[in-house]
C-alpha angles and dihedrals in degrees: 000000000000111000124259123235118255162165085251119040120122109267092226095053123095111272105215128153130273146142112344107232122248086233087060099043123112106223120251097243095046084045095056098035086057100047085053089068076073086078093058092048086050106047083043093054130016096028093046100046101022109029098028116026111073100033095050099040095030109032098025101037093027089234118164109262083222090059096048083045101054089044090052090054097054091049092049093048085054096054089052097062088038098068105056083053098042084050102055093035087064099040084060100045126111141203146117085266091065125256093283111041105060092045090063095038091072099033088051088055095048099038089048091045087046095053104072090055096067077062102038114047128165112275125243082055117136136153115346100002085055091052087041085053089046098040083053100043087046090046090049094043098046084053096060094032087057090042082057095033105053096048093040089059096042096051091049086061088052103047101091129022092205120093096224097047089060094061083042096060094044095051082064091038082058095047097054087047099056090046094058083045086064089044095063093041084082094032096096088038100059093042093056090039124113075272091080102033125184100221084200090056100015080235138135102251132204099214094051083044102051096046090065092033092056095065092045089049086045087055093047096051092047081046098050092028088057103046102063083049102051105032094034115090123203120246107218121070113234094250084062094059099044089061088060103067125211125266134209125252093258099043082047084057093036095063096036081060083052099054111095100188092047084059089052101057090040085056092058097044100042081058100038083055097041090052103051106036090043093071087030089106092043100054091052088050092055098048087050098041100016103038095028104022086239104326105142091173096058092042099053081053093057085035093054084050095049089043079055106054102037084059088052094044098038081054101048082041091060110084086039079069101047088043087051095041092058093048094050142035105274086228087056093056094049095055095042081052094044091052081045101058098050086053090057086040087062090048082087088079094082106016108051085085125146092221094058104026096170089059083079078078090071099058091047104051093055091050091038090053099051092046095050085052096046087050092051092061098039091071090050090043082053083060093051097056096054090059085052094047098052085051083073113024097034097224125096106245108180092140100053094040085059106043087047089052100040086047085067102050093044086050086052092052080049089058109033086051087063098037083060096059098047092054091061088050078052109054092044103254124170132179094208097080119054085213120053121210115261106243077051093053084046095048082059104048092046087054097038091058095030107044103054090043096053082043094051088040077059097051097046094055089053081047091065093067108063114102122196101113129176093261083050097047094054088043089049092047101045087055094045087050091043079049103048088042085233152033110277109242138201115281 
C-alpha cells in the first residue's frame, strides 16, 4: 500500500501519495460551498470586462472603444494596488469570525448591490458625464470585488494541510469555473433574445436586456459571494494566529520579494498568461480571415462551438489531473503540461485550414486541455508556498502571498493586452478591407504558432527551479506542526 503522508513519517523514507486522511479532509459541503465562490469571480471579472462590456456600452450606447479602453484600464490599474493592501488588511484582522469571512460577507453585499448601476445609469447622462458614471461605479465595484477577492484566495490556501487535498479542492474550484465560463457563454445571447425587444427595431436589444440582467448578475455575485463565507470554516484556531503576530504593509512586501519559491511560480504563470492572451486576438482574426475570408458571422458559429467543447472536455478532463497530480510532484506534471500544450499549439500547423474550418477545434482542445491542468495545480502550489513561507517568517500570510502574486498576473493581462495590439500593427492588419492579403494573412499565422511556444519554453525552464516538492512539503509540515505543539483544526 503506498504510504500516507503524515506529522510523523520518517523524514528519509520515499514520499509518495496515498489515502487522504479523514483528519485533513475538507469536508464535501464546505468544498463545494467554497468552489462556488468560482461563480462570483467569474461574474465580477470575465463576464464584466470580456463578454459584457463592449457590446453593451459600445454597441449598445455608441461610446467610443477608446474610451471603454482607457476606463478598464484604470480599473484594472486600481485592482491591482488594492490587493496588496487588501492582502495584507485581511492577514492582520482580527475577530471571533476568523481573519477572511467577514471580510467577504460584507464585500459580497456591496459588489452584488454595485453591479446593477454600470447597466442602469441616470438618465439624461452622454459623452463624458456617461464614462465619469462608469469610471465611479467601476472604482466603487473593484474595490468590493478586491475586499471579496484577497481573503477568498487566501482562505482557499489555508483550507488543508495535506498536499493532495489541496489539488483536490482546486480540480472542483476549476469545475465550477468552467462551468460559470459556459454559462457566460449565453449570457450575451439571453439578454439580447425576443425576451428583451426593442419596440423601435423589433429587435432584441442589449441596453433593455442588461438593465434587467444586471439585477439578476448582482444577485448571483451576493449568492455565490455569500456561500464560501457562511458555510467555510477557517482552518487555524485563534491562538494559532495570534502567535503569529501582525506585520505592516511594507514588511508584508518585504518578505513576498524574499520568498524564492513564490518567484518561481509567478514566473510560470506570468508566462503561461503572457503567452496565451498575447495571440488571443490573432487567433480570432484567422479564423475569421484565414478560415472564413472575412465572415464573422460564420466564424463566431465555429468559435461558440469551440468555446463549447473545450468547457466539456476541460470538465471530463478534470479528475485524470488530480489523479495525475497525487501520483506525481505538482511541479513534474506542469511542466509535462506545459511541454503539452506547446505540442497541441503546433498542431496548427495542419489543422487551421479554410476547407475544413471546424478542424481549428483539434488544436485547441488539446491546448486547452494542458493549460486548464497547469492552472488547476497552480492554486494548490500557492498553498504550498504559505506553508514554506511560515517556515521562515513565522506569520501566516496567506493574504499577502496571494495579492503579490495576483498583482503579477494582473500586470501580465495588462501586457498581453498591449502586446496583442501591437502584433496586429505587426502583421499588417487593417480593418478597412473584409479580405486580408495573403502574406498578411501568412505574418500572422507565423506569429500566431511561434510566439506562444518560445513564451511557454520560457515558462517551463523557470519552472525547473521551484522547489517544494512532495518530500519538502511533508518535511515542512511536520516542523510547522512541532513548532505550533499541535495540527491545526477547523474553527
Amino acid at each position: 500500500m503506498l504510504a500516507e503522508i503524515s506529522a510523523t513519517s520518517d523524514p528519509g523514507e520515499p514520499v509518495r501519495a496515498g489515502r487522504i486522511p479523514e483528519s485533513e479532509r475538507i469536508p464535501f459541503r464546505q468544498k463545494t460551498a467554497f468552489s462556488a465562490g468560482m461563480m462570483m469571480d467569474y461574474a465580477s471579472t470575465s463576464l464584466l470586462t470580456a463578454v459584457l462590456w463592449m457590446p453593451y456600452f459600445n454597441i449598445g450606447l455608441g461610446m467610443a472603444p477608446s474610451t471603454l479602453g482607457g476606463i478598464l484600464m484604470v480599473l484594472m490599474a486600481w485592482n491591482a494596488f488594492l490587493d496588496p493592501v487588501t492582502g495584507n488588511l485581511s492577514d492582520n484582522f482580527r475577530s471571533r469570525w476568523g481573519r477572511r469571512r467577514p471580510f467577504m460577507v460584507v464585500s459580497a453585499l456591496a459588489a452584488g448591490g454595485l453591479f446593477p448601476l454600470f447597466w442602469n445609469m441616470p438618465p439624461g447622462l452622454s459623452g463624458m458625464m456617461q464614462a465619469g458614471w462608469i469610471l465611479g461605479v467601476g472604482l466603487a465595484f473593484y474595490t468590493a470585488y478586491s475586499f471579496w477577492a484577497m481573503p477568498y484566495y487566501g482562505l482557499q490556501m489555508e483550507l488543508t494541510p495535506n498536499y493532495d487535498e489541496r489539488t483536490r479542492l482546486t480540480g472542483w474550484m476549476t469545475f465550477l469555473g468552467k462551468i460559470a465560463y459556459l454559462g457566460g457563454g449565453w449570457t450575451l445571447a439571453i439578454f439580447t433574445s425576443a425576451l428583451f425587444l426593442n419596440p423601435q427595431t423589433g429587435k432584441g436589444d442589449v441596453v433593455l436586456g442588461m438593465k434587467t440582467g444586471g439585477w439578476i448578475i448582482g444577485g448571483v455575485i451576493v449568492v455565490f459571494g455569500l456561500l464560501p463565507a457562511v458555510f467555510v470554516k477557517e482552518r487555524f484556531q485563534p491562538s494559532v494566529i495570534a502567535r503569529t503576530g501582525k506585520e505592516s504593509f511594507w514588511q508584508s512586501l518585504r518578505e513576498s520579494f524574499r520568498c524564492g519559491p513564490l518567484w518561481a511560480l509567478i514566473g510560470v504563470s506570468f508566462l503561461l498568461v503572457l503567452g496565451s492572451s498575447s495571440v488571443s486576438a490573432l487567433g480570432q482574426y484567422l479564423n475569421i480571415y484565414y478560415v472564413f475570408q472575412g465572415d464573422l458571422a460564420a466564424a463566431s458559429v465555429v468559435s461558440g462551438w469551440k468555446v463549447s467543447v473545450l468547457v466539456v472536455s476541460g470538465i471530463a478532463l478534470i479528475p485524470m489531473w488530480v489523479w495525475l497530480g497525487e501520483r506525481y510532484d505538482k511541479r513534474n506534471v506542469v511542466l509535462g503540461m506545459l511541454v503539452f500544450s506547446m505540442g497541441g499549439h503546433m498542431l496548427n500547423i495542419f489543422c487551421i485550414r479554410a476547407d475544413l474550418p471546424y478542424l481549428q477545434i483539434v488544436p485547441a482542445v488539446f491546448e486547452s486541455a494542458a493549460i486548464s491542468a497547469i492552472w488547476l495545480f497552480l492554486p494548490s502550489m500557492k498553498a504550498d508556498i504559505a506553508d514554506h513561507d511560515e517556515l521562515t517568517t513565522r506569520r501566516r500570510r496567506e493574504g499577502a502571498i496571494n495579492s503579490f502574486y495576483s498583482w503579477f498576473i494582473k500586470a501580465a493581462l495588462t501586457c498581453a493586452t498591449g502586446l496583442g495590439g501591437m502584433l496586429l500593427e505587426v502583421s499588417g492588419f487593417t480593418a478597412k478591407i473584409s479580405h486580408q492579403p495573403r502574406e498578411v494573412l501568412d505574418r500572422m499565422f507565423a506569429i500566431f504558432l511561434i510566439l506562444p511556444v518560445c513564451i511557454w519554453g520560457g515558462a517551463a525552464l523557470i519552472g525547473r527551479l521551484y522547489p517544494l516538492s512532495r518530500r519538502r512539503m511533508a518535511e515542512v509540515r511536520r516542523e510547522l506542526e512541532r513548532r505550533r505543539g499541535e495540527p491545526a483544526v477547523n474553527l
